[in-house]
C-alpha positions in Angstrom: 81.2 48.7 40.1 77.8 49.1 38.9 75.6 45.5 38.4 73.3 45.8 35.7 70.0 43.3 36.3 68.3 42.6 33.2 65.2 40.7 33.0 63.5 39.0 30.5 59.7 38.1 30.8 58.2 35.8 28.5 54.1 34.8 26.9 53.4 31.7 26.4 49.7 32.5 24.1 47.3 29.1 23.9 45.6 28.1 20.9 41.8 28.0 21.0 39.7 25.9 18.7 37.7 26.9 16.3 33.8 26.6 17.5 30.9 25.9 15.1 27.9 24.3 14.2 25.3 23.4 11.0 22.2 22.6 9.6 20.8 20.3 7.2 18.3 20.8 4.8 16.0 18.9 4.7 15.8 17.5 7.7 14.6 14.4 6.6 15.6 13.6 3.3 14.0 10.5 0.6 16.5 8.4 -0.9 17.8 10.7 -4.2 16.9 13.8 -2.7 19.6 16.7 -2.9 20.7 17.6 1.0 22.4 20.8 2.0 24.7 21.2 4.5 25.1 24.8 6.4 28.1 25.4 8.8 26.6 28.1 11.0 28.8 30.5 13.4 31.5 29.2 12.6 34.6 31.9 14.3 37.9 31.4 15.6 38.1 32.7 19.1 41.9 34.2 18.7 41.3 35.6 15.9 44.0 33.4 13.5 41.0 32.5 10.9 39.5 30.1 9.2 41.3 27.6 7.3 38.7 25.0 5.8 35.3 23.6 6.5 35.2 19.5 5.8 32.3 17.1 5.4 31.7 13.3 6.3 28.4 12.6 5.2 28.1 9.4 6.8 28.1 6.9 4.1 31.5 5.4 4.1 33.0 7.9 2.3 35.3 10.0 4.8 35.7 13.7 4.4 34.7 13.8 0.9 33.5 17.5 0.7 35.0 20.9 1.8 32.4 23.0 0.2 30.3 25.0 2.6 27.6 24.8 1.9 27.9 21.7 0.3 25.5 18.8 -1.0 24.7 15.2 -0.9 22.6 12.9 -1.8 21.4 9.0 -0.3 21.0 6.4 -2.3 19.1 4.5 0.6 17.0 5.0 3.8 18.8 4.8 7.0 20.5 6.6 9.5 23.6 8.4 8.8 26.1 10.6 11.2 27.3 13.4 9.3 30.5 15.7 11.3 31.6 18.6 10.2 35.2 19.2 10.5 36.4 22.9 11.4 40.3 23.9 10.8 41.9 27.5 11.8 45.4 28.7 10.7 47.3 27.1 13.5 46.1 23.7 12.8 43.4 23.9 15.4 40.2 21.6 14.9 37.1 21.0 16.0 34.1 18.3 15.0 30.8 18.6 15.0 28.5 15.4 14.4 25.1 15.1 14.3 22.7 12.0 13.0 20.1 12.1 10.4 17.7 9.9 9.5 16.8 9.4 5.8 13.3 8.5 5.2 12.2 5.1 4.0 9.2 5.8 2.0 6.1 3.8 3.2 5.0 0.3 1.1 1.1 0.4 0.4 -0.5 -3.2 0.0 -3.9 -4.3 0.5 -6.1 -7.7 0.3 -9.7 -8.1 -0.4 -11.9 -10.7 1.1 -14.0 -11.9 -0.5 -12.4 -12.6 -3.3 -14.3 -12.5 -5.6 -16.9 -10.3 -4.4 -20.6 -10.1 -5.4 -22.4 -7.2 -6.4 -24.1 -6.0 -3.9 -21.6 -8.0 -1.7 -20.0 -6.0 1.0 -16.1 -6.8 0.9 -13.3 -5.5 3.2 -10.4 -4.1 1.9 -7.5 -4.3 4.3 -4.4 -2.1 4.3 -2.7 -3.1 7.9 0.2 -5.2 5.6 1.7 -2.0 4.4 5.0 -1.2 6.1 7.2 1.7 6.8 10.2 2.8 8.5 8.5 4.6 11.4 4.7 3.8 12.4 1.8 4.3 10.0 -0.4 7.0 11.5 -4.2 5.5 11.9 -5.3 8.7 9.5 -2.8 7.5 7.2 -4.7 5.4 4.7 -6.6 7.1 2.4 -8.7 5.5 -0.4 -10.1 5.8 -3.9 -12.5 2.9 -4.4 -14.8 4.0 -7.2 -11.9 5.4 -9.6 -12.1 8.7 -11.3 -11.1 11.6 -9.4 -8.5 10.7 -7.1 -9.3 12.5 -4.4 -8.7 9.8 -1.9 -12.3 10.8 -0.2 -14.1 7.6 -0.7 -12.8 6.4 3.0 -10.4 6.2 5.4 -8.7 3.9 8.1 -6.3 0.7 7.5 -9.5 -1.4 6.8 -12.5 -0.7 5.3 -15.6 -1.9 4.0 -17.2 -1.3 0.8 -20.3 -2.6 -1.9 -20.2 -2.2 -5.5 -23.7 -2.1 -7.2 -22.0 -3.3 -10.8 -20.0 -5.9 -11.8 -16.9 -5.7 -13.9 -13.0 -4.3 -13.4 -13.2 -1.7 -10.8 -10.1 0.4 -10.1 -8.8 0.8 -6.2 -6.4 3.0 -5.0 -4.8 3.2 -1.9 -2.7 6.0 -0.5 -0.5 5.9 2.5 1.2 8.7 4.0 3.8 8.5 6.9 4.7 10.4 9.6 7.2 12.1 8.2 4.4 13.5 5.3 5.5 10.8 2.5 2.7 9.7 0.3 3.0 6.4 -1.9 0.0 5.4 -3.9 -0.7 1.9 -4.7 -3.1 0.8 -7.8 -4.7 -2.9 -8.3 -7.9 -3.9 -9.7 -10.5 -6.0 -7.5 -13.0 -8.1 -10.3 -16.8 -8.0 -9.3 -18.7 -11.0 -10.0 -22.0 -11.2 -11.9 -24.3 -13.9 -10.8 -25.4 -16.2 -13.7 -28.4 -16.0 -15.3 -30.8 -19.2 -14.4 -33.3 -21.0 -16.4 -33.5 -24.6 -18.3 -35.7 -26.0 -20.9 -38.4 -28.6 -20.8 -40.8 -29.9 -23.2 -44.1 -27.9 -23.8 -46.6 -30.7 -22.2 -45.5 -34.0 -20.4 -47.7 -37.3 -19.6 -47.3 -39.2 -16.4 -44.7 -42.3 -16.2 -42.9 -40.1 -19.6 -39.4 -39.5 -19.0 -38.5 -36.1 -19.7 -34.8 -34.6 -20.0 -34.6 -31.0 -18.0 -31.5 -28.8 -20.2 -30.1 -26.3 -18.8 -30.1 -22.9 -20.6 -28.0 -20.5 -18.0 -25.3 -18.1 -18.7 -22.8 -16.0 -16.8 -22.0 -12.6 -18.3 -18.2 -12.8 -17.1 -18.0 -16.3 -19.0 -17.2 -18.1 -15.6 -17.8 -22.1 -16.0 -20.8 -23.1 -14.6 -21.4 -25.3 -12.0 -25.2 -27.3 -11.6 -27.3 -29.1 -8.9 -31.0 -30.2 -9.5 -33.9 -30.8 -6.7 -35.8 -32.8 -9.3 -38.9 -34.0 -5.9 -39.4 -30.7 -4.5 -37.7 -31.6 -1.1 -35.1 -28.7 -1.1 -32.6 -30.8 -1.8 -30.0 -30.3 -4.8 -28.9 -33.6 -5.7 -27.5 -34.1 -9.2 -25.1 -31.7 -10.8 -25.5 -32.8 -14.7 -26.1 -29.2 -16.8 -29.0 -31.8 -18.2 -30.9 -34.0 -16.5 -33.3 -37.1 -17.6 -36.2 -37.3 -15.2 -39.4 -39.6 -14.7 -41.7 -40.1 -12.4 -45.2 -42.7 -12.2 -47.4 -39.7 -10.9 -47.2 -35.6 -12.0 -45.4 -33.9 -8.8 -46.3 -30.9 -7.2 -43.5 -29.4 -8.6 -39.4 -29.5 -9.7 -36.9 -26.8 -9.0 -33.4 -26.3 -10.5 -30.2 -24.7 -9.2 -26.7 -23.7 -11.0 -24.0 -21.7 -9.4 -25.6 -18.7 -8.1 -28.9 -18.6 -8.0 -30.7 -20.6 -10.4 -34.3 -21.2 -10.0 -37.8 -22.8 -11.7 -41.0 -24.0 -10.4 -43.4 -26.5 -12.7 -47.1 -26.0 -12.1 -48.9 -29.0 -10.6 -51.0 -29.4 -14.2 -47.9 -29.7 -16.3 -45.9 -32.4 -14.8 -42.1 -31.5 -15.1 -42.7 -28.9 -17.0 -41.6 -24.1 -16.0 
């Protein structure tokens, strides 16, 4: 009898995953800004293939994509974990996540001191309340102060100073840019003060002991109310604060002076007794 030995060998072949990675374009996005998504090498070591590329992009929405490349866009700044989900024909997967941060946008402000300002008057203008998501750099704050050509040349730094020669509406613009190379532009309006214009009115000649009434006769070109103080015995005092002023005295004084808001001047000459 002849035995007959038969035997039977047997392969046992293991899945492999499929491997992969991606980019994102840009790589810091704004709020509304269209991102792209890349997969990148994606292969499937034993050769079975491919089967479908799938997106999360982070915002609550699960895989909602399996376009590749696909696109998304944030409605708000933040940072988001996107993954990547790789399939192959037997089923095998693999993830790949990766966080990105969308860009707030910086928030320009500025306050002037003082408010108003003179002309001629040197005023700060101070930027350090703007706010961002990452820190400001200190080149960061650009400025337009005399309006025109934006060209944000005028100065630089979160607080400057500045005089304006005229008064009236001037137009100030600041620019902040963040680290991340986003520029916001903020716009106000600062209001220059003119000084008023001094002077009162007196009768043309005066006699000792005769009471005379001193009326003012000032204006303010930006149509401010006024505001009046008299030194009435020349001891650099201002004393009364009518706009006019009844006045008599038993002997001719050296001389009177008169003050409203700003500077507001006179002198009388020692011959003509309360009298420019």
């Amino acid at each position: 009898m002849v035995a007959l030995l038969l035997l039977v060998f047997s392969q046992t072949v293991l899945a492999v995953a499929p491997a992969g990675d991606f980019t994102v374009d840009p790589g810091v996005p704004e709020p509304g800004e269209l991102v792209t998504f890349s997969s990148t090498g994606v292969a499937d070591p034993d050769g079975v293939g491919i089967a479908s590329v799938q997106w999360d992009f982070g915002d609550g929405a699960g895989y909602s994509s399996s376009d590749d490349p696909a696109t998304h866009t944030y409605a708000t700044p933040g940072t988001r974990t996107v993954k990547m989900l790789v399939t192959d024909s037997d089923n095998e997967t693999t993830t790949v996540e990766k966080s990105i941060r969308v860009n707030a946008p910086p928030v320009p402000t500025f306050t002037v001191e003082p408010t108003p300002p003179q002309v001629a008057e040197q005023l700060t203008l101070d930027a350090s309340g703007s706010t961002d998501d990452q820190a400001i750099p200190a080149a960061g704050y650009d400025w337009e102060l005399e309006g025109g050509d934006d060209d944000f040349d005028d100065a630089t730094g979160s607080s400057v100073n500045h005089t304006y020669s005229s008064a009236g509406t001037k137009t100030v613009k600041l620019r902040v840019t963040d680290s991340d190379g986003k520029a916001v532009v903020h716009t106000d309006t600062v209001e220059v003060n003119a000084p008023p214009e001094a002077s009162f009115t007196t009768p043309p000649s005066l006699k000792a002991d005769q009471t005379v009434t001193f009326t003012s006769s000032s204006s303010d070109a930006d149509g401010d109310t006024l505001s009046y103080a008299w030194d009435l015995d020349n001891d650099g005092t201002f004393d009364t604060t009518r706009p006019d002023r009844p006045h008599s005295a038993p002997s001719p004084p050296a001389g009177h002076t008169a003050s409203g808001s700003g500077l507001m001047t006179a002198t009388a000459a020692s011959t003509r007794p309360h009298s420019r």
